[in-house]
C-alpha positions in Angstrom: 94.8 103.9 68.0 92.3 106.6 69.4 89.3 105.9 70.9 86.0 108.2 71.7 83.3 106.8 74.5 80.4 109.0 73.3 77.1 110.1 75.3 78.1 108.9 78.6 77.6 109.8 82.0 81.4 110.5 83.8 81.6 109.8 87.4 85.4 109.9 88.7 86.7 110.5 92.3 85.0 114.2 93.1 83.4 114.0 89.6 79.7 113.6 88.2 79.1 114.9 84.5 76.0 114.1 83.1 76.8 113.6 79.7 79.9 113.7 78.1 82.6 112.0 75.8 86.3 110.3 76.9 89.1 110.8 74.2 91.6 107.9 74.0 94.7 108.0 72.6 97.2 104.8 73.2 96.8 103.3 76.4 95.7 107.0 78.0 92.8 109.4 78.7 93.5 112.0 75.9 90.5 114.4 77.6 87.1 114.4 78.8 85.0 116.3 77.2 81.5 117.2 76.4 81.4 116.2 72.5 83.5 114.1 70.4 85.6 116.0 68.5 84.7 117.2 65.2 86.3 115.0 62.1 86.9 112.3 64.7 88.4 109.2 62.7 89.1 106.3 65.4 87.1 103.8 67.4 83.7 104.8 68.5 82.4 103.3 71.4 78.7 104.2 72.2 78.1 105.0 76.0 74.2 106.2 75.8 72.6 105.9 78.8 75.9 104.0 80.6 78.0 105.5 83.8 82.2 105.0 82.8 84.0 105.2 86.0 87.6 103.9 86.5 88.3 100.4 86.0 88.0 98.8 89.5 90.8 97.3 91.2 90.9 93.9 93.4 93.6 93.8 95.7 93.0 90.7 97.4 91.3 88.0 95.2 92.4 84.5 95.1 90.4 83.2 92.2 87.8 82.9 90.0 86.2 80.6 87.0 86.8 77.4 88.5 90.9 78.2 89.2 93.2 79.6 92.0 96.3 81.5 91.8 98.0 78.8 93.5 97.4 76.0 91.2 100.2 77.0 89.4 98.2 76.8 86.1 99.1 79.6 83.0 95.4 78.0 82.4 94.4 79.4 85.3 96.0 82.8 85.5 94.7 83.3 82.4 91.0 82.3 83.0 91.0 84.0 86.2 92.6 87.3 83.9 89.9 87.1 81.3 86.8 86.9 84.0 87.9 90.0 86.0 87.1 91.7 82.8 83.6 90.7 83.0 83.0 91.9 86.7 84.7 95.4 86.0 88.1 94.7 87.4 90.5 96.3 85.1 93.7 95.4 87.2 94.5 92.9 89.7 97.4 91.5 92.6 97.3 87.3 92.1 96.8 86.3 95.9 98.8 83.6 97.2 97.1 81.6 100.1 99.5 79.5 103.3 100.9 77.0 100.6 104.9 75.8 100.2 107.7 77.8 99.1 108.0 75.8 96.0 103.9 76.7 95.3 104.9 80.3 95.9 107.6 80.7 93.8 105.7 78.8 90.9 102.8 81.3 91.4 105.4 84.3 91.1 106.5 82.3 87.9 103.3 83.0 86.2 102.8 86.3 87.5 105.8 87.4 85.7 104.6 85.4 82.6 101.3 86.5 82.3 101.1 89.7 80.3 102.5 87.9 77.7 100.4 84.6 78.4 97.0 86.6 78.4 97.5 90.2 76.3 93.1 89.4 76.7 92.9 89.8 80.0 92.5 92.3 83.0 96.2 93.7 83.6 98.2 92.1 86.5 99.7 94.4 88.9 102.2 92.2 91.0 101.9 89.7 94.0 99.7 89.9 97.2 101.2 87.3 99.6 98.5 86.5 102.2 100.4 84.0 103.8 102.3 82.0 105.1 103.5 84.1 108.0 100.4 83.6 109.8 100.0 83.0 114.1 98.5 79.2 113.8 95.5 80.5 116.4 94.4 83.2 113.6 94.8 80.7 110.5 91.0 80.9 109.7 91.0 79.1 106.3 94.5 79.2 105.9 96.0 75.7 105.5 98.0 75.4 108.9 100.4 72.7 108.0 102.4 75.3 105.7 102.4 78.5 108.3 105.7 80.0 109.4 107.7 83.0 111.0 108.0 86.0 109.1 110.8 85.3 106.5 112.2 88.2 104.5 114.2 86.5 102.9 112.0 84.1 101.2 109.8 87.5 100.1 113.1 89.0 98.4 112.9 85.7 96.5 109.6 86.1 95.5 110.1 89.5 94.8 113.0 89.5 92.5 110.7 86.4 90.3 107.4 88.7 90.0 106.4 92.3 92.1 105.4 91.7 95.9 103.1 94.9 95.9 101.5 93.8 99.6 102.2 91.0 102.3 99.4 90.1 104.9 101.1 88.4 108.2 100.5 88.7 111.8 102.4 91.4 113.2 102.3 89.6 116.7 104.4 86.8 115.3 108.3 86.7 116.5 110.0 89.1 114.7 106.7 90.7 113.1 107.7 94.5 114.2 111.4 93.9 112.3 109.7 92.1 109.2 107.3 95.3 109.0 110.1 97.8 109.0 112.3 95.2 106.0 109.0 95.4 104.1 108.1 98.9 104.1 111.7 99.8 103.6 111.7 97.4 100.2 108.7 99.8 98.9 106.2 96.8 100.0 103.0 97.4 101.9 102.9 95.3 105.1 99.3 95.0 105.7 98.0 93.5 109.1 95.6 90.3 109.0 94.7 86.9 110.9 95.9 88.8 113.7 95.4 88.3 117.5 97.8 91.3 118.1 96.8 94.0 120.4 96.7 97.9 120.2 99.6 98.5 121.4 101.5 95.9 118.7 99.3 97.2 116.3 100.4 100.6 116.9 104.1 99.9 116.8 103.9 98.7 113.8 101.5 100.6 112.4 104.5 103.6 113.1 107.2 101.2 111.5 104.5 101.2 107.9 102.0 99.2 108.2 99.0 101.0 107.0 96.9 98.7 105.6 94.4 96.3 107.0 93.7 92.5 105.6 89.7 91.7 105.3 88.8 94.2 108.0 87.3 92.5 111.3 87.8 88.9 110.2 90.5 87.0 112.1 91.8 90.3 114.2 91.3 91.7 117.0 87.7 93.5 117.7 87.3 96.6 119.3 86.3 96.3 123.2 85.8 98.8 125.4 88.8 98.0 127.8 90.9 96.2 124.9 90.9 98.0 121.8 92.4 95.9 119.3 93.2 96.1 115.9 89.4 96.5 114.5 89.6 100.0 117.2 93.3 101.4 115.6 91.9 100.8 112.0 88.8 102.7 113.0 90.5 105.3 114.7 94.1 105.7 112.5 93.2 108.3 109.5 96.3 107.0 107.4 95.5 103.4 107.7 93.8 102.1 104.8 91.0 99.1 105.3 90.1 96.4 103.0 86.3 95.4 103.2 84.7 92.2 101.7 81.1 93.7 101.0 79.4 90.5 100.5 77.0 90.5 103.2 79.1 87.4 104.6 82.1 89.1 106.3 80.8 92.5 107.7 77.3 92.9 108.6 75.2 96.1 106.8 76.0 98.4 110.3 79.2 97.1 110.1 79.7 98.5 107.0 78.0 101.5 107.4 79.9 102.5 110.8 83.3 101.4 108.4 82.4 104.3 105.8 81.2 106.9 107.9 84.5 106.0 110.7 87.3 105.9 108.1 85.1 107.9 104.9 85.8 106.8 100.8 89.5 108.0 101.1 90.6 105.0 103.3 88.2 102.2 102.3 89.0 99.3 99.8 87.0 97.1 98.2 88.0 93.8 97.8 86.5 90.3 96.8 88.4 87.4 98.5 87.1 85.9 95.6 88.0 82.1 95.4 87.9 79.7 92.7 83.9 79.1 93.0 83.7 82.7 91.8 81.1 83.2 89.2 80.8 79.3 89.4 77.9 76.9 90.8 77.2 76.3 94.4 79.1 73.0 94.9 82.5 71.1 96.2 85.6 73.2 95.9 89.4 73.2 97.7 91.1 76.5 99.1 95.0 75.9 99.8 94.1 72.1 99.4 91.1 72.4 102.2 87.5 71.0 100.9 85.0 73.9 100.9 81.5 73.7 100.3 79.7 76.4 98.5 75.8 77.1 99.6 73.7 79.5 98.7 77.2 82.1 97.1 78.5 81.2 101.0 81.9 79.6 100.9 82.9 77.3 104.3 85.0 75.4 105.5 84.2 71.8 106.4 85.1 72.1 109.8 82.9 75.7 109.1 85.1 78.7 108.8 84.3 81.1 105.9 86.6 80.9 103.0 87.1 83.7 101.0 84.0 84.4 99.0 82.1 84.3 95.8 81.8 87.8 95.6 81.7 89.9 91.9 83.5 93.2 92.4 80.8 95.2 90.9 78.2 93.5 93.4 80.8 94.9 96.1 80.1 98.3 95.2 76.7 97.9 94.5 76.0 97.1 98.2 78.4 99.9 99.4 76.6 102.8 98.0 72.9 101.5 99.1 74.4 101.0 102.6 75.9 104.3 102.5 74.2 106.7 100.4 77.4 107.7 99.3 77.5 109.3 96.2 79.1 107.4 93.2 81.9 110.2 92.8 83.3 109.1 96.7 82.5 105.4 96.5 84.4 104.8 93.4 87.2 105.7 95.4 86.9 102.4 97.3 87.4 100.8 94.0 90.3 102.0 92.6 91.8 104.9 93.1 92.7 104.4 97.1 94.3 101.0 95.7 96.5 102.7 93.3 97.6 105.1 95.4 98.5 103.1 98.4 100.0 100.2 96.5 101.8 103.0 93.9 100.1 101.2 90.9 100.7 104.2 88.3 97.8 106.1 86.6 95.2 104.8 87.6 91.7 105.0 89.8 91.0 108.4 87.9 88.9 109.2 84.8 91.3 112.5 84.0 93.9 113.4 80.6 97.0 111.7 81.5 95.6 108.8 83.3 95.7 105.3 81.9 92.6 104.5 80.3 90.8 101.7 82.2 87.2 102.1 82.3 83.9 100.5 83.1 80.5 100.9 81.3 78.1 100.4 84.1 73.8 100.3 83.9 71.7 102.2 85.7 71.6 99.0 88.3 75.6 99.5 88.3 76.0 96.1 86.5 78.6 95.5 83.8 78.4 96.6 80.6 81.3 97.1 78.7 85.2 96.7 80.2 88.1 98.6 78.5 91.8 98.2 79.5 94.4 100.3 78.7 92.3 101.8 75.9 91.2 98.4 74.4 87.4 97.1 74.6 88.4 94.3 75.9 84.5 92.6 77.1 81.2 93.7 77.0 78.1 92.3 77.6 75.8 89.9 75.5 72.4 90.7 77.1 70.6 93.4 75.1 
């Protein structure tokens, strides 16, 4: 099947055209070019007066639509699959949160099912495990009654079930520096989070592969003049990549700003934490079988901790570039591109012949218009 996106504007990492037209062919960018070919006989999909950058990717996102990952619901994958779509998220890693093995493996269960369970939906990349190998003083809305030691073992399980792309733990943990190495060696990102470790851990295992950051600042170790911390190496490290929850909740607006001009669009991530009151009412929910209240798009905690959020990915980006001024060609790194190549996620993050063709019609207002995945419209918008 070929596809042609016609009379668009084309903004890709390092790329702005004005107008122009994307070729599909298959699953793949064909070309970009300025006209749709002549005697073209496929799919036309009208991008007047829309912006197509790459389909975003979310990383870290626990939920959505009322569900959670860890459920272990094919309901729920599914509805979670299909409502990425309508906030622009092309591709996504199913989060686990501190729940039992059993819960784990179950969730890996319908990871692998999935694509075949939801051929609708946004594509699933593999496995984020945030949790359980979390230091009990760091647990933040992590359920506490299921943390434990780092345990390759029990991530080879998962593994071999559904694709571990990423485990957050805290490297400070017994055995965190020799659970870093076994991870990066297996081809799986050890990323650090809900951390009290200090530089000097931090560094060690930063030089053993871990080069990614879980939910930059929260629960980890904040730069101090005398005691660095984690939140000081991520700022300082130019091959350490940082996840950022740009919801207004977890990193104030300077916060933000000092995070993109620090570590620029090549090392940021978007993310959403999103948890199952996503796109959902203010109201009563659970996180890893905690009772959260929702106020005012703020998810806490009884006891008061944030947890997660209730953040749209588009709404992410949308507050990055008017905190920044970046242009759209560098923050659209942020969303995608920096995730697939970190994570090795193929060919994608890239509006470019060859690439796989996962795009997002935005407005003017960078709100969601139209979602295709691998070449297939798969949502667009109602509203005229």
């Amino acid at each position: 099947m070929t596809t042609c996106i016609t009379g668009c504007r084309i903004v890709s990492p390092g790329v702005d055209i004005l107008e122009g037209c994307i070729l599909i062919d298959g699953d793949e960018i064909a070309a970009v070019a300025e006209n749709k070919p002549d005697g073209f006989s496929g799919q036309v999909i009208d991008g007047q007066g829309l912006i197509a950058v790459p389909g975003f990717i979310d990383i870290h996102s626990h939920g959505r639509s009322g569900f959670d990952f860890c459920d272990g619901s094919a309901e729920g994958f599914s509805a979670i699959g299909r409502g990425k779509l309508e906030d622009g998220v092309t591709g996504f890693l199913a989060t686990s949160l501190s729940v039992s093995s059993d819960d784990l493996r179950r969730l890996c269960r319908l990871a692998a099912d999935y694509p075949e369970n939801t051929p609708d939906g946004a594509t699933l990349l593999g496995v984020h495990l945030e949790g359980p190998f979390f230091n009990p003083a760091c647990a933040g809305a992590q359920n506490p009654a299921f943390l434990k030691t780092p345990d390759i073992a029990l991530v080879d399980e998962l593994n071999a079930i559904a694709p571990v792309k990423k485990v957050s733990f805290s490297p400070e943990l017994p055995g965190g520096e020799e659970f870093t190495k076994a991870l990066a060696d297996r081809g799986i990102m050890p990323s650090g989070g809900h951390t009290e470790a200090d530089y000097e851990r931090y560094s060690r295992c930063r030089a053993l592969g871990m080069k990614h950051l879980t939910h930059f600042c929260n629960v980890m170790t904040p730069l101090h003049h005398l005691r660095f911390g984690m939140v000081g190496g991520g700022l300082l490290d130019d091959d350490v990549y940082v996840e950022m929850i740009c919801d207004g909740v977890h990193l104030c607006d300077q916060m933000i700003q000092l995070i993109a001009r620090m570590k620029g669009p090549g090392k940021m991530m978007l993310i959403t934490d999103a948890m199952r009151a996503c796109a959902m009412p203010d109201g009563g929910y659970t996180l890893g079988g905690l009772p959260v209240v929702v106020k005012g798009g703020c998810a806490r905690l009884t006891t008061g901790q944030v947890a997660g959020s209730t953040l749209r990915y588009f709404n992410g980006l949308k507050r990055l570039v008017r905190l920044t001024g970046l242009p759209l060609s560098e923050a659209v790194r942020a969303t995608s591109l920096n995730q697939a190549e970190s994570l090795h996620l193929g060919r994608r993050g890239k509006l470019e012949r060859g690439f796989i063709a996962d795009i997002v019609l935005l407005d003017r207002e960078l709100d969601v218009q139209k979602t295709i995945c691998n070449g297939i419209l798969k949502w667009e918008s109602k509203q005229p």
